[in-house]
C-alpha positions as a Python dict, from the first residue, in 0.01 Angstrom:
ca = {
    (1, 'X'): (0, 0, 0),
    (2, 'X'): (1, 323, 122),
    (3, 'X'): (314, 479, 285),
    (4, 'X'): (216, 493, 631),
    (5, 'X'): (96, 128, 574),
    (6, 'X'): (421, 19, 486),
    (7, 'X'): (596, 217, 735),
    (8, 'X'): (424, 25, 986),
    (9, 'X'): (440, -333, 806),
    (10, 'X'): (829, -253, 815),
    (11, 'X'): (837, -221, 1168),
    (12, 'X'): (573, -517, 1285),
    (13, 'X'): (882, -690, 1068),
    (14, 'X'): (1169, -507, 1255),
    (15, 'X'): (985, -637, 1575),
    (16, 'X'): (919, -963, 1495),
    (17, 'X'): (1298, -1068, 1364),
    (18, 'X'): (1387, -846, 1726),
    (19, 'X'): (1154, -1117, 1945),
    (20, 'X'): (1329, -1366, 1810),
    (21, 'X'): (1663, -1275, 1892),
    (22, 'X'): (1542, -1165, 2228),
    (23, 'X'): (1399, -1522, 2300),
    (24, 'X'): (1740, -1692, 2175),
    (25, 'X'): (1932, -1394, 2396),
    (26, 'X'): (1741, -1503, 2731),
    (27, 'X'): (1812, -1893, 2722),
    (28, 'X'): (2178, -1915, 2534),
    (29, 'X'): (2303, -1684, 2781),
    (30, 'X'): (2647, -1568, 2723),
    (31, 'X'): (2898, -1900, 2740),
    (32, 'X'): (3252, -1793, 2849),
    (33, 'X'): (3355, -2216, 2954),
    (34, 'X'): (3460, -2267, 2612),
    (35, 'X'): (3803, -2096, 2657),
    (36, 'X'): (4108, -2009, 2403),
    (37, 'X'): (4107, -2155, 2037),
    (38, 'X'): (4374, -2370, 2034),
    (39, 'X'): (4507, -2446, 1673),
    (40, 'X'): (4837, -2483, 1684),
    (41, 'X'): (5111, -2792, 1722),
    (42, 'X'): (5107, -2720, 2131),
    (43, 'X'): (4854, -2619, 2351),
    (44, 'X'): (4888, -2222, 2473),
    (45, 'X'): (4798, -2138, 2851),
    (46, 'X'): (4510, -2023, 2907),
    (47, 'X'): (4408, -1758, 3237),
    (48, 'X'): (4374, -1742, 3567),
    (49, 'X'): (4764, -1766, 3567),
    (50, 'X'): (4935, -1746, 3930),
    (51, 'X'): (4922, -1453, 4103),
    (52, 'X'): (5250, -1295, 4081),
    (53, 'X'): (5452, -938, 4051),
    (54, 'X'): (5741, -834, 4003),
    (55, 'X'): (6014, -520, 4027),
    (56, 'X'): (6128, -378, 3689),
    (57, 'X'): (6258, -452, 3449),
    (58, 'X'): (6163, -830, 3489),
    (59, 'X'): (6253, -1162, 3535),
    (60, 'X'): (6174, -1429, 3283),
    (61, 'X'): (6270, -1721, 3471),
    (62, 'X'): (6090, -1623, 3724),
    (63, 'X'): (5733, -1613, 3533),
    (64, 'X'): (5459, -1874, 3603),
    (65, 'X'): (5386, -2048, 3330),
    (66, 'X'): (5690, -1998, 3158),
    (67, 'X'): (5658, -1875, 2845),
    (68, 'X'): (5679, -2065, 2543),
    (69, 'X'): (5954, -1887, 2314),
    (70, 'X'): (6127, -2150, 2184),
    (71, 'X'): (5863, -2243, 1919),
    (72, 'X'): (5974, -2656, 1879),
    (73, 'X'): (5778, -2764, 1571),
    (74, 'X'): (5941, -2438, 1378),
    (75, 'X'): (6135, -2567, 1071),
    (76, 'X'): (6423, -2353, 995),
    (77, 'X'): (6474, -2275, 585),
    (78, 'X'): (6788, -2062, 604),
    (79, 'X'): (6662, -1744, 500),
    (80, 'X'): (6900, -1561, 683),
    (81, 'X'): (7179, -1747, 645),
    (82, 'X'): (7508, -1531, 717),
    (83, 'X'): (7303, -1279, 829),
    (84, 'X'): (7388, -1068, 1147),
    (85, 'X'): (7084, -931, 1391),
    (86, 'X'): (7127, -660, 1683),
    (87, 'X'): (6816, -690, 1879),
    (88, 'X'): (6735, -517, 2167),
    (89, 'X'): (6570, -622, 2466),
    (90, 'X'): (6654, -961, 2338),
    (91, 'X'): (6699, -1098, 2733),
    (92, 'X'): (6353, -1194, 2708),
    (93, 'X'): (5995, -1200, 2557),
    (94, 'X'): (5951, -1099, 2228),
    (95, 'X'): (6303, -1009, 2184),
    (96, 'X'): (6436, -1333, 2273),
    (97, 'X'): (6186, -1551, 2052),
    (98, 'X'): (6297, -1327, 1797),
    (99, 'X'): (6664, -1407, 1890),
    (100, 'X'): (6638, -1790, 1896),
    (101, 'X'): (6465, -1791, 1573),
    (102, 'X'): (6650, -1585, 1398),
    (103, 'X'): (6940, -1794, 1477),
    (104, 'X'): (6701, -2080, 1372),
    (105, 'X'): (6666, -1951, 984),
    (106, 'X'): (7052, -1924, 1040),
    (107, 'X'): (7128, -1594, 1167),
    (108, 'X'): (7408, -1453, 1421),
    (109, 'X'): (7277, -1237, 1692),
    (110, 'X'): (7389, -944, 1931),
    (111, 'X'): (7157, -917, 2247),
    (112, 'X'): (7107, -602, 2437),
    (113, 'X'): (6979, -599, 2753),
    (114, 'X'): (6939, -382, 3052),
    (115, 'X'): (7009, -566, 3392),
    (116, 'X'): (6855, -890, 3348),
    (117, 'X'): (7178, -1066, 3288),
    (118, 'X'): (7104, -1449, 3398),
    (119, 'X'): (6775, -1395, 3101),
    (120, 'X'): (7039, -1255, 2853),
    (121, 'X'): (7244, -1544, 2933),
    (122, 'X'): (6991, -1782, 2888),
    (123, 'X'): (6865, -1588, 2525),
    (124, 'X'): (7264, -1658, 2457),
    (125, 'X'): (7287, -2046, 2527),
    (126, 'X'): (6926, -2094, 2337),
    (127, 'X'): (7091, -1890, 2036),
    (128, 'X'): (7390, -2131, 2013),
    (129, 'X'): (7167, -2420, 2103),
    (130, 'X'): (7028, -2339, 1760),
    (131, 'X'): (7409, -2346, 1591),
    (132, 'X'): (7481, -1972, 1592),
    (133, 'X'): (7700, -1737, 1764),
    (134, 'X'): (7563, -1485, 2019),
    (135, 'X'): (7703, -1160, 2181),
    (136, 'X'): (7560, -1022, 2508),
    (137, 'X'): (7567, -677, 2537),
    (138, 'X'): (7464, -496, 2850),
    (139, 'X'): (7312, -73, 2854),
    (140, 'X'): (7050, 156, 2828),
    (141, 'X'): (6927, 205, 2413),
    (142, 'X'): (6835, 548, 2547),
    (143, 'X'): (7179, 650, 2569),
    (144, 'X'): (7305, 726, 2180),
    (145, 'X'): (7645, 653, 2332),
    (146, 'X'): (7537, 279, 2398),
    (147, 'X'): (7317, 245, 2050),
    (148, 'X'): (7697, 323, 1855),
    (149, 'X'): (7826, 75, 2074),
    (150, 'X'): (7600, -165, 1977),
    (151, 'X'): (7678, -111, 1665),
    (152, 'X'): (8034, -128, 1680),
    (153, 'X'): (8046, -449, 1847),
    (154, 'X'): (7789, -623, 1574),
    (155, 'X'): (8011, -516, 1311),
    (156, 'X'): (8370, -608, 1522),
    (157, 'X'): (8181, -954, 1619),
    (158, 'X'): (8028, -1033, 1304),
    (159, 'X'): (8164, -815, 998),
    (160, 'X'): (7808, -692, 903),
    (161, 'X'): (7487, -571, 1000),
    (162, 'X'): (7148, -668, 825),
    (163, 'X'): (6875, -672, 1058),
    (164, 'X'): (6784, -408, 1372),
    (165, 'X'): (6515, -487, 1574),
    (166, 'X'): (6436, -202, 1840),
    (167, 'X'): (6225, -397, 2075),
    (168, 'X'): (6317, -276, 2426),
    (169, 'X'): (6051, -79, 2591),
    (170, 'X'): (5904, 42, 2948),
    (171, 'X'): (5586, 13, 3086),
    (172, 'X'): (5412, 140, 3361),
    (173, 'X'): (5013, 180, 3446),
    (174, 'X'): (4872, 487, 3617),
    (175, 'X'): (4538, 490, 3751),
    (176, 'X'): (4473, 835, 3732),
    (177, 'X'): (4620, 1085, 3497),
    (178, 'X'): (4704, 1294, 3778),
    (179, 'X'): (4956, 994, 3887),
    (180, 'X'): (5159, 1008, 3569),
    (181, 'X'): (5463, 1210, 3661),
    (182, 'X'): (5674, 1363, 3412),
    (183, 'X'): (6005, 1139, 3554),
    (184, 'X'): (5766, 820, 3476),
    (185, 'X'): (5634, 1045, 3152),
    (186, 'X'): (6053, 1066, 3006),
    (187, 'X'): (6150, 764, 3086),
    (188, 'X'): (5916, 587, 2872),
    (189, 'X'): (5962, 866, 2610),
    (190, 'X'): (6330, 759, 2681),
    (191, 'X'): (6325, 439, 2619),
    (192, 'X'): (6039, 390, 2358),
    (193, 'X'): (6138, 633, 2129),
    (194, 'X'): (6457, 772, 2188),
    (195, 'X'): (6563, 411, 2209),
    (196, 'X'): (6436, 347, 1883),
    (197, 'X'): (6538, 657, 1731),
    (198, 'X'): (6879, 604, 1903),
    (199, 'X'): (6956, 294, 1726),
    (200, 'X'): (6845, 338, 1420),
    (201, 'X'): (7028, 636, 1364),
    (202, 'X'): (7356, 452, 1457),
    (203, 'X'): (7244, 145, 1225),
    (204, 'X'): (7147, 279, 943),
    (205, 'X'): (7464, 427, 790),
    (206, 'X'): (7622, 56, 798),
    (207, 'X'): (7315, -132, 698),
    (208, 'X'): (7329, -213, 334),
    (209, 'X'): (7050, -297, 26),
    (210, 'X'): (6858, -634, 168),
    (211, 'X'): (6887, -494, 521),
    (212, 'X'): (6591, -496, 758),
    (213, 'X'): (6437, -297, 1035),
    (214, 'X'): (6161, -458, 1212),
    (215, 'X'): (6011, -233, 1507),
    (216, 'X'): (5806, -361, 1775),
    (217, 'X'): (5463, -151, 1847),
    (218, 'X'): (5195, -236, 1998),
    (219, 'X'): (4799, -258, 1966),
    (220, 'X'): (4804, 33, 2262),
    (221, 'X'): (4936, 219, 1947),
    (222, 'X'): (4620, 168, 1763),
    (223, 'X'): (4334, 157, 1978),
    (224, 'X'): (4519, 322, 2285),
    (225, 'X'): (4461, 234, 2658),
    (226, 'X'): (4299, 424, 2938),
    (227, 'X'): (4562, 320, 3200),
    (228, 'X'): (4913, 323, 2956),
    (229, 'X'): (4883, 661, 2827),
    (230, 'X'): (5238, 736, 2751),
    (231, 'X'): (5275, 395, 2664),
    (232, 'X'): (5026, 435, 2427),
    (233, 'X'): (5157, 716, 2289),
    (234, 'X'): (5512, 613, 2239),
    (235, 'X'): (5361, 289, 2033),
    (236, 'X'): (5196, 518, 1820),
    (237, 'X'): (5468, 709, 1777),
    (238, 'X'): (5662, 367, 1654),
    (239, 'X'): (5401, 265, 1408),
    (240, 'X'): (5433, 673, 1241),
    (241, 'X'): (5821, 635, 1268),
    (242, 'X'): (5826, 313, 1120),
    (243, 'X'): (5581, 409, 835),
    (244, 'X'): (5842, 785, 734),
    (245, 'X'): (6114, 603, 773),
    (246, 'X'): (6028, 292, 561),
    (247, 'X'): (5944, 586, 310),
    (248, 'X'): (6268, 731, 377),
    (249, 'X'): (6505, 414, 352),
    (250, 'X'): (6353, 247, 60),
    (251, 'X'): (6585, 404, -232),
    (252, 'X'): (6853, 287, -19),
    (253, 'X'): (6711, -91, -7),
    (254, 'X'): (6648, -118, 332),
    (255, 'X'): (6254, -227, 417),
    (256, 'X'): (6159, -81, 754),
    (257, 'X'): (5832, -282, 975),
    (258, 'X'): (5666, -244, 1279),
    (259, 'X'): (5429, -541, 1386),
    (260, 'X'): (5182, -473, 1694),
    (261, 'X'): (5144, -735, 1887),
    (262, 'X'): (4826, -787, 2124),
    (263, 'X'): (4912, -949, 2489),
    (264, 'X'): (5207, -1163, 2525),
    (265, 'X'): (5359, -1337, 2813),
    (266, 'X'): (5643, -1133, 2918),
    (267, 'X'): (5804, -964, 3226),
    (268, 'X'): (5701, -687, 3136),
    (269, 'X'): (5357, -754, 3217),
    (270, 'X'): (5394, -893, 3603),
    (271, 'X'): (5630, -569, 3646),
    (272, 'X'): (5372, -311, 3501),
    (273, 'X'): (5044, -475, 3706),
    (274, 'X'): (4946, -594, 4070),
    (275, 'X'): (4919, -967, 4106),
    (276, 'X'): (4564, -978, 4109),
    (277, 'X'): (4530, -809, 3695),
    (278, 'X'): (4830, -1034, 3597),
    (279, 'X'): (4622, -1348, 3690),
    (280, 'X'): (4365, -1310, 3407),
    (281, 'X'): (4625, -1102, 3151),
    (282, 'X'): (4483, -1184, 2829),
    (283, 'X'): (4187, -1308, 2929),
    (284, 'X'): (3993, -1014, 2764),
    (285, 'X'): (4077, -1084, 2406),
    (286, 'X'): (3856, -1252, 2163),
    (287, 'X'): (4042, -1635, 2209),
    (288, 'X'): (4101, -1517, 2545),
    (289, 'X'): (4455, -1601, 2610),
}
C-alpha cells in the first residue's frame, strides 16, 4: 500500500470510529438528573440550596442546610491524646470540624474567632461534648499582637502546644478587575497571609519535635478563579509557604501541610456571593455537590 493510500485508509478509519460517536452523542444527550455520588454513612445535600446571603464574616447557624461538621459515624483512636490545638477560625466551617474532631482523637483546643461569638460558642460546647476542654479566644490573626496572644493563652490553658492550624481567611468576589480596590486587595492579603505568617511565627518557637502545622489552601490556589483574584493569590501563596516552610521546620521535627479543599458549606460562601450563585454552590463540580 502506497503512502497516500494509507494516508487516506487512516482517515476513512478516523471518520468512521468519529460517526459513531457522533450517532451515540445525538441520542444520549448529556444527563445531569443523576446528581451527587453519594458513598458515604449519610447522605450529603445536594444543590439548588435556599437562596440566602449574608454580611461578613458569617453566620453558621444561620445557613440553610446546616452543615454537617460533626461527622457521627467518625470513630475516635486517640491519636492525639494530650495533645493541645490552636486553630483559627475555628467558630465555624472547616475550622470547627477540625475543632470537634480533634477533640474526638482526644485533643484540647483553643478557638479563635473574629466576631461570630454565639458560632465560637457553639464550636466550644461541641468540643466538650466530645470530652475535651475548649478556650474561646476572640481577635484579628492579622494583628501579630493577637497571634502571641494566642499563643500565650494555649500554653497558660493547656501547658503545650502541638498542632497550629491557620485556617481563618476572607473572601470577597469582584466582577471586574477594575472593582478590586486596594482596601478589599490588603485586607485579604491581611488576613490570608499575614494571618498565617502571623501565627506561625509566634508558634513555632514553642512547638516541639512531633508538632504539626496544617494550613488551609484552597483549589483557587491551584487552578485560580476569574472572580477571587486576590483570593486566589493568597491560596497560592499558602500552598508555596507551606511547601519552604515544611522544608524549613523539618530538622526541627515539626511536619508542616496545607490541604486544598474544593467547595464546602461555610459562611463564608453566602457572605462572598448574591443569593442567587449561593443556591447552586457546588453544583459545578464533577459529583456536583
Amino acid at each position: 500500500m502506497t503512502d497516500t493510500a494509507r494516508a487516506d485508509a487512516v482517515a476513512d478509519h478516523e471518520r468512521a470510529i468519529q460517526r459513531d460517536i457522533d450517532a451515540k452523542d445525538k441520542t444520549s444527550g448529556d444527563d445531569t438528573s443523576s446528581g451527587a455520588v453519594q458513598a458515604g454513612a449519610r447522605p450529603y445535600p445536594e444543590p439548588p440550596f435556599p437562596k440566602q446571603h449574608q454580611t461578613k464574616p458569617g453566620d453558621e447557624a444561620a445557613l440553610d442546610p446546616a452543615p454537617l461538621y460533626d461527622a457521627p459515624f467518625w470513630k475516635g483512636s486517640g491519636k492525639l491524646d494530650g495533645f493541645a490545638a490552636l486553630i483559627t477560625g475555628a467558630d465555624s466551617g472547616i475550622g470547627r470540624s477540625v475543632a470537634v474532631l480533634f477533640a474526638r482523637e482526644g485533643c484540647d483546643v483553643v478557638i479563635c474567632h473574629l466576631d461570630e461569638d454565639a458560632d465560637a460558642e457553639t464550636t466550644k460546647a461541641a468540643v466538650e461534648a466530645e470530652g475535651r476542654r475548649a478556650v474561646v479566644l476572640k481577635g484579628d490573626v492579622s494583628d501579630p499582637a493577637f497571634a502571641e496572644a494566642a499563643v500565650r493563652a494555649t500554653l497558660d490553658a493547656f501547658g503545650r502546644l502541638d498542632v497550629l492550624v491557620p485556617n481563618a481567611a476572607f473572601q470577597e468576589h469582584v466582577g471586574a478587575f477594575e472593582d478590586l480596590t486596594y482596601e478589599h486587595f490588603d485586607r485579604t492579603l491581611k488576613t490570608n497571609l499575614y494571618g498565617y505568617f502571623n501565627m506561625t511565627k509566634a508558634a513555632v518557637p514553642h512547638m516541639k519535635t512531633g508538632g504539626a502545622i496544617v494550613m488551609t489552601g484552597s483549589v483557587t490556589g491551584l487552578q485560580g478563579n476569574k472572580d477571587l483574584l486576590d483570593y486566589s493569590l493568597t491560596k497560592g501563596g499558602i500552598h508555596a509557604y507551606a511547601r519552604s516552610l515544611g522544608t524549613h521546620l523539618a530538622p526541627r521535627g515539626i511536619r508542616v501541610n496545607v490541604v486544598a479543599p474544593g467547595p464546602v458549606w461555610t459562611p463564608l460562601n453566602p457572605a462572598d456571593k448574591d443569593a442567587e450563585a449561593v443556591s447552586q454552590f457546588g453544583a459545578q463540580t464533577v459529583m456536583k455537590r
